[in-house]
C-alpha positions as CSV (number, residue, x, y, z in Angstrom):
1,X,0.0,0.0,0.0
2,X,1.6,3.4,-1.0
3,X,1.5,6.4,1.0
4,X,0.8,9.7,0.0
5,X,2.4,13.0,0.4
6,X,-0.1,14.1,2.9
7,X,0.1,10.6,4.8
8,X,-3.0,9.2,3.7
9,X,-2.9,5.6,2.5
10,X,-4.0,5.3,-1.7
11,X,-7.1,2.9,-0.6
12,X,-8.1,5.9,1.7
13,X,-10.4,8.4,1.0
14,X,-9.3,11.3,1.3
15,X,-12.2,12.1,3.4
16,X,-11.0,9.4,6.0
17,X,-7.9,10.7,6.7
18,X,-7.5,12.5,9.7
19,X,-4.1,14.5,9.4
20,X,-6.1,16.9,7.2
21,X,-8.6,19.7,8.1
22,X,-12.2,18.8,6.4
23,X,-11.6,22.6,5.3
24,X,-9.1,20.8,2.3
25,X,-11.0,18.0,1.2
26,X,-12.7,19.0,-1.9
27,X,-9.6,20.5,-3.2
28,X,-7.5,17.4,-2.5
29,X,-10.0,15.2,-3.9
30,X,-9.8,17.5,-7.1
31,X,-6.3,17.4,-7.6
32,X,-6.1,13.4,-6.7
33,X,-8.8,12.1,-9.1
34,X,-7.8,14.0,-12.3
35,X,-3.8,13.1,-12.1
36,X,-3.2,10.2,-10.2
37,X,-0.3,8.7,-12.4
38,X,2.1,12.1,-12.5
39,X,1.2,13.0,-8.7
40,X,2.6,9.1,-7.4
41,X,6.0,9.9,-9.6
42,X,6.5,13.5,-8.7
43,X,4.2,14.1,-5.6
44,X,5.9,17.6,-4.6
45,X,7.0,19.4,-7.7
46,X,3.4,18.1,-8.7
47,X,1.1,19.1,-5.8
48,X,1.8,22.7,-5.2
49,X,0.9,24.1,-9.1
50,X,-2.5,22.9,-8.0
51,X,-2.6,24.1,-4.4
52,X,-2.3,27.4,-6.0
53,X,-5.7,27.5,-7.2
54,X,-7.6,27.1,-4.6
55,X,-8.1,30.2,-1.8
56,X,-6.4,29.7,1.9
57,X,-9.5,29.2,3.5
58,X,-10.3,26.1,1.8
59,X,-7.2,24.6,4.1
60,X,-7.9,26.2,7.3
61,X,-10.7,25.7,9.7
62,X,-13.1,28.3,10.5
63,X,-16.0,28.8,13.1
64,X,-18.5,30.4,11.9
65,X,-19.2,33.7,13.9
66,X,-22.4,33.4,16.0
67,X,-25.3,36.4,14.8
68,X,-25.2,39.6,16.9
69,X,-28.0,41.8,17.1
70,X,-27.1,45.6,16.7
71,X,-29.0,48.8,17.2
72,X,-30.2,47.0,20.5
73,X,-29.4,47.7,24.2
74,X,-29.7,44.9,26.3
75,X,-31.4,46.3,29.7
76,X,-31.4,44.8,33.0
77,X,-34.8,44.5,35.0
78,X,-34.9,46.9,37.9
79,X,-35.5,44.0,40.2
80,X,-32.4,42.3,39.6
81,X,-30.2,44.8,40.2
82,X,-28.0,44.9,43.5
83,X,-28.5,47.9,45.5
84,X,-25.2,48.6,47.4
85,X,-25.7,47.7,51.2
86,X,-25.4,50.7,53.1
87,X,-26.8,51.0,56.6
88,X,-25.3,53.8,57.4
89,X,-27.2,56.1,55.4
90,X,-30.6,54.6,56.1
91,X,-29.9,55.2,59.7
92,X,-28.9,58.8,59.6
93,X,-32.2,59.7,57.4
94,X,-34.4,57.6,59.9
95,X,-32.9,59.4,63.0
96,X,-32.2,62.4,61.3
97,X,-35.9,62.6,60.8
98,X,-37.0,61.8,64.0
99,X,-34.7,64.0,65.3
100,X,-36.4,67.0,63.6
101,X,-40.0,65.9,65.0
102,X,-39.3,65.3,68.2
103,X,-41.1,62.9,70.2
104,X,-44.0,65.2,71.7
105,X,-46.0,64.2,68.4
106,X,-46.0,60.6,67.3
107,X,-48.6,60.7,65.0
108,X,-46.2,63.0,62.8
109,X,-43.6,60.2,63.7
110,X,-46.0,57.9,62.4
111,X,-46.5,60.1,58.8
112,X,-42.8,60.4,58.5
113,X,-41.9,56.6,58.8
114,X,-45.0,56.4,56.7
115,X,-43.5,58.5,53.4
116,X,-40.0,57.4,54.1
117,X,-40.9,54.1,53.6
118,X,-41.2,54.8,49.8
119,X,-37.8,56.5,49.6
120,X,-35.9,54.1,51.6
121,X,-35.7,51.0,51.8
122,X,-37.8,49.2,54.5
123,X,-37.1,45.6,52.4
124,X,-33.7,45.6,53.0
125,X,-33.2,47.5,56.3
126,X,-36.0,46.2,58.3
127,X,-33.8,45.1,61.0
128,X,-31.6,48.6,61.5
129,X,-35.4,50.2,61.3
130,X,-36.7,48.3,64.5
131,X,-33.7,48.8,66.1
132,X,-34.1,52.6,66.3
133,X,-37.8,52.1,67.1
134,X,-36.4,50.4,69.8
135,X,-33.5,51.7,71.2
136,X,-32.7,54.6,69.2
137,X,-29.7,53.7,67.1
138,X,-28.9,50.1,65.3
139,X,-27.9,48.0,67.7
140,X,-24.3,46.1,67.8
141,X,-23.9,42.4,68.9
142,X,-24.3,42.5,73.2
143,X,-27.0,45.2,72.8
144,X,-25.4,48.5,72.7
145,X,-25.4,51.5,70.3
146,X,-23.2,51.4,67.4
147,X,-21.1,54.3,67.0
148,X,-20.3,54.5,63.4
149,X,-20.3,57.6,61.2
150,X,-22.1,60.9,62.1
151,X,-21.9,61.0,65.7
152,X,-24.8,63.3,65.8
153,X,-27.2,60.2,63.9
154,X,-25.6,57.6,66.3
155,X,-28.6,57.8,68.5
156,X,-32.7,59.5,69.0
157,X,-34.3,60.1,71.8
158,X,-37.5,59.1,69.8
159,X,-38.0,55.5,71.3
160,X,-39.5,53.3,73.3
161,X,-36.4,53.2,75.7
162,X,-36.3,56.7,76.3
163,X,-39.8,56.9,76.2
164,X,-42.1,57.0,79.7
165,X,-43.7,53.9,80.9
166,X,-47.3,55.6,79.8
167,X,-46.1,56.6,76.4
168,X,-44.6,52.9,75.5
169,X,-48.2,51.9,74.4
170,X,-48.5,54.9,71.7
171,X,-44.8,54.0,70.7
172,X,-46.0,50.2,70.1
173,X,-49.2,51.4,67.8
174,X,-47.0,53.3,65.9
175,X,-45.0,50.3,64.8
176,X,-47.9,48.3,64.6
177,X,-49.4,50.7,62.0
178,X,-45.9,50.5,60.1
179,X,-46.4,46.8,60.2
180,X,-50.1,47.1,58.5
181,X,-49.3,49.8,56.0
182,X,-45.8,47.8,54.8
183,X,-46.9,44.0,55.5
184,X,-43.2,42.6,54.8
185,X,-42.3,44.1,57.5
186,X,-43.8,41.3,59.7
187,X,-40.7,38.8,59.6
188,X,-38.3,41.6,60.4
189,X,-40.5,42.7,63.3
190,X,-40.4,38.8,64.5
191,X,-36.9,38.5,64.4
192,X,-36.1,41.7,66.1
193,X,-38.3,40.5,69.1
194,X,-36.6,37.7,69.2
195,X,-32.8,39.1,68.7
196,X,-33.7,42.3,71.0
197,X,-34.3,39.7,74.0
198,X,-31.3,38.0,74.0
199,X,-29.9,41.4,74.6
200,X,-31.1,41.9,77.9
201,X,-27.1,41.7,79.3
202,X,-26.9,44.9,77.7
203,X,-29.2,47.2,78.4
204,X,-30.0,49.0,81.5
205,X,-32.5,47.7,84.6
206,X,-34.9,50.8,83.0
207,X,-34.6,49.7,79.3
208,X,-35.2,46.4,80.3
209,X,-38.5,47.3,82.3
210,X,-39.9,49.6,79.3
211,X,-39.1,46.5,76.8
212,X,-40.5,44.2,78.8
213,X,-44.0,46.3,78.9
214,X,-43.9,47.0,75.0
215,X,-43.3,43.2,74.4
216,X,-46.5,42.5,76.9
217,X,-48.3,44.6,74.9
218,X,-47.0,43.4,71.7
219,X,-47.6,39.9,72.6
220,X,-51.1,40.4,73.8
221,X,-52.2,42.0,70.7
222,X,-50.8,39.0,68.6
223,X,-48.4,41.6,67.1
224,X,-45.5,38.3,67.2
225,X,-45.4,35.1,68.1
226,X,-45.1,34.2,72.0
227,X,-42.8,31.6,70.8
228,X,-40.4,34.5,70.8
229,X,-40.2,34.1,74.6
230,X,-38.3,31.0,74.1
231,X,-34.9,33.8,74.0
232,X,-35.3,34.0,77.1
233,X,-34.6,30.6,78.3
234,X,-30.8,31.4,77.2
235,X,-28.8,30.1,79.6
236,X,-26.9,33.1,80.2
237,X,-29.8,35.1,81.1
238,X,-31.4,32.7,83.4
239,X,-28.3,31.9,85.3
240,X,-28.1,35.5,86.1
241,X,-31.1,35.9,87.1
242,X,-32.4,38.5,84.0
243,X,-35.2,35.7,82.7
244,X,-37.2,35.7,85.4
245,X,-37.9,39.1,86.3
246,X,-38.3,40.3,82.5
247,X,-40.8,37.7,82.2
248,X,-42.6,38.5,85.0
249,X,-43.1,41.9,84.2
250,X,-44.4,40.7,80.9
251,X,-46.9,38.3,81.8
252,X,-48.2,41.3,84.4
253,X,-48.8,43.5,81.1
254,X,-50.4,41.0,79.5
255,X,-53.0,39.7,82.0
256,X,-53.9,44.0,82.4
257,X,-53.8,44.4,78.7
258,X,-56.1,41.5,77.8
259,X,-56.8,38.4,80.5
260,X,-55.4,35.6,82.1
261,X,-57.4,33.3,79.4
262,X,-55.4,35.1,76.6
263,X,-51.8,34.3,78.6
264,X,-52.9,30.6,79.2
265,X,-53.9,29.9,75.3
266,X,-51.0,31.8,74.3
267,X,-48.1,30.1,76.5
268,X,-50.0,26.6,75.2
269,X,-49.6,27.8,71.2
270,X,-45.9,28.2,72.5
271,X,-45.7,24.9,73.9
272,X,-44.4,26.7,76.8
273,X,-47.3,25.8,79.2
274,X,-44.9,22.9,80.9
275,X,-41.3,25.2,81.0
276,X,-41.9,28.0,83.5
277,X,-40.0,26.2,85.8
278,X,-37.1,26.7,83.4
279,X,-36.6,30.7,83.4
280,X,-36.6,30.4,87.2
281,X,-32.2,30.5,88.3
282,X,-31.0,26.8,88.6
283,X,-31.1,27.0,92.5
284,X,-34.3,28.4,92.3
285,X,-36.2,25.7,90.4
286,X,-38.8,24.6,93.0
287,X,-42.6,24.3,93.2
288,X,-42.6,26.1,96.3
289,X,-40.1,29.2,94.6
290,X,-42.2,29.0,92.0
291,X,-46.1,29.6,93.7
292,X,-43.9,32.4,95.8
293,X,-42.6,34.4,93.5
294,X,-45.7,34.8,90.8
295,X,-48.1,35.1,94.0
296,X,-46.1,37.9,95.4
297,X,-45.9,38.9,92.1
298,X,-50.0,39.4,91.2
299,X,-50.3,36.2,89.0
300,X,-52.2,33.7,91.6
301,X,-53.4,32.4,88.4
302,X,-50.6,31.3,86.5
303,X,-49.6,29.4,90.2
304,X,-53.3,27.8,89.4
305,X,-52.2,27.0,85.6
306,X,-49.2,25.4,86.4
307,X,-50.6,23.1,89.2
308,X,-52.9,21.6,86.3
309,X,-50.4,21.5,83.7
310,X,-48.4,19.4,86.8
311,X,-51.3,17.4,87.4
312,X,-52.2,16.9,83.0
313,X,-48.8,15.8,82.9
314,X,-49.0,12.9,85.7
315,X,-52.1,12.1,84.1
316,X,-50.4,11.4,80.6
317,X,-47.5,9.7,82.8
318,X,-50.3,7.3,84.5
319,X,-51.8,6.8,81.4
320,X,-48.7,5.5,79.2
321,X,-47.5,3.2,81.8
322,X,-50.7,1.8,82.7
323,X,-51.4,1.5,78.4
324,X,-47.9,-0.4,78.2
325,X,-48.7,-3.0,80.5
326,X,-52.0,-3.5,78.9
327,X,-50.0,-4.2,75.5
328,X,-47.9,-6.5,77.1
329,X,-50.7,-7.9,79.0
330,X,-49.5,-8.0,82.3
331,X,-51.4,-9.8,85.2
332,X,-53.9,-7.9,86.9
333,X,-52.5,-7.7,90.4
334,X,-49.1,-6.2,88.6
335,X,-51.6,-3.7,87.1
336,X,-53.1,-3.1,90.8
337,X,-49.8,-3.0,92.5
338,X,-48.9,-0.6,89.7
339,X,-51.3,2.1,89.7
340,X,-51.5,2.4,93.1
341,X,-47.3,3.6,93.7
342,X,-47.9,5.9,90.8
343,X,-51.4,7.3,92.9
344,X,-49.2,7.7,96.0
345,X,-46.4,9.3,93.9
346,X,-48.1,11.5,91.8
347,X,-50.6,12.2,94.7
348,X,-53.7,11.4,92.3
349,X,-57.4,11.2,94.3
350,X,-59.3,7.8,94.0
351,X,-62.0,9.2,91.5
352,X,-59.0,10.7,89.2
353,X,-57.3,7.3,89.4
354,X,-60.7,5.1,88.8
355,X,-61.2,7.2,85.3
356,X,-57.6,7.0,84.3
357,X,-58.1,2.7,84.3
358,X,-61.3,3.2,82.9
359,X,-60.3,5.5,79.7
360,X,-57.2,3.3,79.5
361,X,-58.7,0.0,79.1
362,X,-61.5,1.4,76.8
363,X,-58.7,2.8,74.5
364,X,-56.8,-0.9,74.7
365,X,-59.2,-2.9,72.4
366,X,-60.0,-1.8,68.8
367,X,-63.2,-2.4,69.1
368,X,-65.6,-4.4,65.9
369,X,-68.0,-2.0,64.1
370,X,-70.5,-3.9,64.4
371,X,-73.2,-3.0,66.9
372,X,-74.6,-6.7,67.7
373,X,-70.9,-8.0,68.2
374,X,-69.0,-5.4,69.8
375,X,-71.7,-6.4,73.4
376,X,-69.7,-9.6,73.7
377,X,-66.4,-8.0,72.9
378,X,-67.1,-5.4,75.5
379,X,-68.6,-7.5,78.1
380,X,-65.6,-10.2,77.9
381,X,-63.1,-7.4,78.1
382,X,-64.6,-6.0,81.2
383,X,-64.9,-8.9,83.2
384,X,-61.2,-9.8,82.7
385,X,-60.3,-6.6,83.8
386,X,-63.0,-5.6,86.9
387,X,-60.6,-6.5,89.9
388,X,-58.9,-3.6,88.5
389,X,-61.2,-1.3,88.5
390,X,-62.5,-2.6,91.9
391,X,-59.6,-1.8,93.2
392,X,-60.4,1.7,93.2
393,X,-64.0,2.1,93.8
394,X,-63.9,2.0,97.4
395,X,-65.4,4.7,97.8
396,X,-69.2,6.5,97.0
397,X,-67.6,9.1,95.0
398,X,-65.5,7.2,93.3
399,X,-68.1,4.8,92.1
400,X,-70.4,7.3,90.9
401,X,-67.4,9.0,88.9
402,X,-67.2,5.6,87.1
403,X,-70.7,5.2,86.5
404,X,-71.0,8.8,84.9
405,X,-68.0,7.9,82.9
406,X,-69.9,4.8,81.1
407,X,-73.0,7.0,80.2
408,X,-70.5,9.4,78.8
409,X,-68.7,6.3,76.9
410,X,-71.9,5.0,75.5
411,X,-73.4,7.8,74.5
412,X,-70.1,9.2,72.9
413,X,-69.8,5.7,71.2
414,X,-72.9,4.8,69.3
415,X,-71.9,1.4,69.1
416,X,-72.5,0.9,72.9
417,X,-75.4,2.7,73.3
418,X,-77.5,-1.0,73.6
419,X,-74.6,-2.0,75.5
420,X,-75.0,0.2,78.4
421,X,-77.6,-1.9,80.9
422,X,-75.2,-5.1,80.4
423,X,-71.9,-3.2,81.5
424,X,-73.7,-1.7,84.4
425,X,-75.3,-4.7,85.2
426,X,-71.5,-6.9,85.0
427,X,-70.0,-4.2,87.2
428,X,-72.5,-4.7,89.8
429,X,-72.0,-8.6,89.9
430,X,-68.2,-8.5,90.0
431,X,-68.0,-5.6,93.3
432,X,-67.1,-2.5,91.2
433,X,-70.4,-0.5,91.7
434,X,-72.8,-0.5,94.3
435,X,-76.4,-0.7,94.3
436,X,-76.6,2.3,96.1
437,X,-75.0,4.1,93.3
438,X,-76.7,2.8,90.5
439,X,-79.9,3.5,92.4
440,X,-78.6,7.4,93.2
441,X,-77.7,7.6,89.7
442,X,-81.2,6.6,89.1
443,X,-82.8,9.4,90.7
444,X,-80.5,12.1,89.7
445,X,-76.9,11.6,89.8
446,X,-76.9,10.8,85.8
447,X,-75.3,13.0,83.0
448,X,-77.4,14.7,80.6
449,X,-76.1,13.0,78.0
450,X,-78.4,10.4,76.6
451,X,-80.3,10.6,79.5
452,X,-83.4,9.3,78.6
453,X,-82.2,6.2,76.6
454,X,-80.2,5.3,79.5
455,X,-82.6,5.9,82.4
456,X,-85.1,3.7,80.2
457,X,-82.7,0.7,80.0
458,X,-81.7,0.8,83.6
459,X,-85.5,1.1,84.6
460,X,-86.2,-2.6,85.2
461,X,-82.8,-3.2,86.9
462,X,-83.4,-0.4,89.6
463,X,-87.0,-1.7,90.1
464,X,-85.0,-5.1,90.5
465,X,-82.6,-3.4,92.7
466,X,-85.1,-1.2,94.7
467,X,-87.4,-4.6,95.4
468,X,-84.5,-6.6,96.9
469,X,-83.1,-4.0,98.9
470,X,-86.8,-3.6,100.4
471,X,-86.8,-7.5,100.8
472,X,-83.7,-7.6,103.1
473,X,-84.8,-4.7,104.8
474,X,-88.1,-6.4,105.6
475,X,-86.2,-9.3,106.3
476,X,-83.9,-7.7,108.7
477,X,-86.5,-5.8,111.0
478,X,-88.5,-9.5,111.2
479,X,-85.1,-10.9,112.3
480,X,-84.3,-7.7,115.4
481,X,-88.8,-8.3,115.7
């Protein structure tokens, strides 16, 4: 096989060969088809003559140039351009402005922060704004005033820290009507409640009372979340005692600005209902420091709150243990034995502890859908498990708690409503009720739920009832006769 000049083989096309640029190929094809003999005898004195011919660029490679448009500007949208950072400047014109109204008229305050807010911009300097609202200059990490700049814009007197305890309320309905005339404000607002508490290290015992009432008021009116009272379960402010106090102030404001109700819902939505304990100083986290301090304090009724939170809490505590031991179907005198150390722990009354068994073992069984099975089901349930309830009926009150509590069931439960005669009736044969209970229940003790359903299904049984006890008495006075 011969070789050509240009190091492609003579059974090659030239197409195939890839020392050339595809720029060359139709010239090289022209030259090699027309004078194959001459070119394999004198391939370079040959070649060139013919190279000659043909233009430069049909041996080079080229890119074609990609279309331009001209005439055009290309524009970019107002939204996506960058706006140089500078909080400098937006401070000075806030303060500057303030400064020039004073703070004997906040509803001009209110009109200036209202036009302002459509020369500069709120978007992006939320944060420095609410910090002047606040404390009258942009605050630096720890909580003090930054000193940058124009020392004469460092700092306003128009605030709520330099403002009188009386005035702090118009102060807070100015920035609430900022909030509602520029909505995207909210989230900065929310974040500055939550930054400006950590802070309390840094301001003074004054600034610190005048924040705590405008974030009672703030917090009342559903201006933020409470959830921003969660800062102050750092553990810095806490250990040193600045939690407590600050929060105590702003529950006080609260309960006078709206009601205890409000407070209770509110700490709930928080989930904060079951951590007061936790803003109290670590050597002060007692039940007894606790129902001091808030009593001394004017709140008797958050003392009240957190006694039932306490008591909700052993409840749910009861409750799981006793529902684990019903999974793993422990013997009843375990179950016994059980309840009663957590009823002397958790210092739980008789009647509590009788409808704590009682909701637990109805909530053990997934009961059948259908009304004429789900008697048996019920009934055989029950009678395995009545020791255990008769282990806390030993009392009148206690008794007629239950009782109640399986009208309730039934009538909640539409499946049991038939069903309600036959459990009464089992729990009076295996010693968990009475018949003096069922027969005060009778007359008036019932619920008003379902009433007459129920009274009209236990009719023959208290006639039954009523007829044997006067039997025995009868019996009795023949007997002393």
């Amino acid at each position: 096989m011969d070789v050509l000049p240009w190091g492609g083989m003579d059974s090659a096309p030239v197409s195939d060969n890839p020392r050339l640029p595809p720029s060359c190929f139709p010239a090289v094809s022209y030259i090699y088809s027309g004078c194959e003999g001459e070119l394999r005898r004198h391939p370079t004195s040959f070649i060139f003559p013919y190279f000659k011919r043909f233009p430069a660029s049909c041996f080079m490679s080229q890119k074609q140039p990609k279309p331009t448009l001209s005439g055009q500007r290309i524009r970019t949208r107002k939204r996506d351009e960058k706006e140089k950072q500078d909080p400098l400047a937006f401070r000075d014109a806030i303060i500057q402005g303030l400064q020039d109204i004073g703070n004997n008229d906040l509803d001009q305050v209110y009109k200036f922060l209202d036009s302002s807010g459509s020369k500069l911009n709120y978007r992006l300097y939320g944060e420095c704004l609410f910090d002047i609202l606040f404390a009258g200059g942009v605050l630096a990490p720890g909580g003090s005033i930054l000193e940058e700049g124009e020392k004469a814009t460092w700092k306003t007197s128009v605030c709520i820290f330099d403002a009188n305890d009386d005035d702090v309320k118009t102060y807070v309905q100015v920035i609430n009507k900022v909030i509602a005339r520029y909505r995207y404000l909210q989230k900065a607002f929310e974040d500055e409640i939550k930054k400006i508490l950590l802070f309390l290290k840094g301001f003074s015992e004054d600034q610190r009372n005048k924040l705590a009432i405008a974030a009672g008021i703030i917090l009342a009116n559903g201006m933020a979340s409470p959830t921003a009272l969660s800062s102050l379960l750092n553990e810095n402010l806490v250990k040193e005692g600045l939690a407590l106090p600050f929060l105590t102030k702003v529950f006080q404001v609260w309960v006078k600005e709206k009601d205890f109700a409000s407070l209770s819902s509110a700490l709930r939505k928080a989930e904060l209902e079951n951590k007061l304990l936790d803003f109290f100083p670590p050597n002060k986290q007692t039940q007894e420091m606790f129902d001091k301090h808030f009593i001394a304090n004017g709140l008797d009724k958050l003392v009240a709150f957190q006694k039932a939170q306490q008591t909700l809490g052993t409840r749910r505590n009861f409750q799981q243990q006793l529902k684990e031991m019903l999974d793993n179907e422990a013997p009843v005198k375990e179950m016994i034995s059980s309840c009663k150390e957590e009823m002397k722990k958790y210092e739980l009354s008789e009647d509590d502890v009788v409808f704590l068994v009682w909701k637990s073992l109805m909530r053990a069984v997934e009961w059948n859908k259908k009304e004429e099975l789900v008697a048996d089901q019920a009934l055989r349930h029950l009678k395995v498990y009545a020791p255990l309830l008769a282990a806390f009926t030993s009392q009148a009150k206690s008794e007629m708690n239950l009782l109640v509590k399986v009208q309730e069931y039934c009538y909640d439960n539409m499946n049991f409503t038939k069903v309600f005669q036959k459990m009464v009736l089992l729990l009076y044969k295996t010693d968990v009720l009475s018949e003096d209970t069922i027969i005060k229940w009778y007359k008036g003790g019932y619920s008003q739920k379902g009433k007459t359903v129920f009274l009209e299904q236990m009719k023959k049984m208290v006639e039954w009832l009523q007829s044997a006890e006067e039997e025995t008495e009868s019996e009795e006075e023949e007997e002393g006769a």
